[in-house]
Every structure is written in structure tokens, then in C-alpha cells.
N, C-alpha and C positions, 0 to 999 in steps of 0.2 A: 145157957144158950139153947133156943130149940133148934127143931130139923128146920122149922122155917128159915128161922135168920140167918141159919149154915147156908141151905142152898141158896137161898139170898144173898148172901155174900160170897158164894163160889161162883152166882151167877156172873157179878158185876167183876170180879177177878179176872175172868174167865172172856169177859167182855170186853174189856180193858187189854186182855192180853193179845184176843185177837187181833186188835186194831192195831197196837204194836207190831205183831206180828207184818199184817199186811204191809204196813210201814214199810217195814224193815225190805218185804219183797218186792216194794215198786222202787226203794235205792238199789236194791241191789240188780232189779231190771236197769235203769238208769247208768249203774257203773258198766254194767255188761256190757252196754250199746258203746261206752265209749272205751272199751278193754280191759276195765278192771274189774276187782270182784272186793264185795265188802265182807263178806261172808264165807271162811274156809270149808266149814263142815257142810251149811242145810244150802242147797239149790234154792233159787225163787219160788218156784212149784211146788215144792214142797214144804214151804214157808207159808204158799197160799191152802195145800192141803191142812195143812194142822190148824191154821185160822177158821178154815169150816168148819173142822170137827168140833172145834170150841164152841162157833157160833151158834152146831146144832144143838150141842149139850145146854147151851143157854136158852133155845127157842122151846125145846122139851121142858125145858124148867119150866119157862112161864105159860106155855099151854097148861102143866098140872096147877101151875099157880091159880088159873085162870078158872079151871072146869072146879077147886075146890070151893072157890068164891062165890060160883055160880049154884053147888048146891049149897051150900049156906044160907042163899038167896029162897031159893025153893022150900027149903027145910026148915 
């Protein structure tokens, strides 16, 4: 397996997880409004920071993805 198809596959992990993630932070907005919580340990907000962080790790992937393609092209 190369580095490609790693961060290739960490990307879509990684992408997948966030989504979950956010999920997980608009029920748990949802329970809150009506008093409860789904989630003992992570806040909402903090369910939404760690889905960033992912989605930026994902968007850096594909910008290297992208500029390597590009000099391929040139070269």
C-alpha cells in the first residue's frame, strides 16, 4: 500500500467520521433544547470542533492531492 492510498483512505475515514460527528452534535443540540443530553463526556461544540479539525485534515489532503496532479500535468 502506498502513501497515496493511505492518505486516501485516511482521507474518506476521516470524512465519514466527521459527518458522524456533526450528527451526533445537532441530536445532541435537539436533546438539549428539550432537557436532555445524549452524550455524557463531549458538549455539542465540541463535537462540532473536532469535525473541523478533521474536515481540515481532509481538505489539506486533497489540495496536496490536487497540486501533485497538476505538476504531473506540466512535467
Amino acid at each position: 500500500m502506498g502513501i497515496d492510498r493511505l492518505v486516501s483512505l485516511i482521507s474518506r475515514i476521516f470524512f465519514f467520521g466527521s459527518f458522524v460527528l456533526f450528527a451526533l452534535a445537532v441530536v445532541e443540540r435537539i436533546a438539549n433544547a428539550f432537557g436532555y443530553t445524549v452524550l455524557q463526556q463531549y458538549r455539542g461544540g465540541r463535537l462540532l470542533e473536532i469535525a473541523v479539525v478533521l474536515l481540515v485534515f481532509v481538505i489539506a489532503a486533497q489540495l496536496r492531492e490536487v497540486k501533485e496532479e497538476l505538476k504531473k500535468g506540466r512535467g
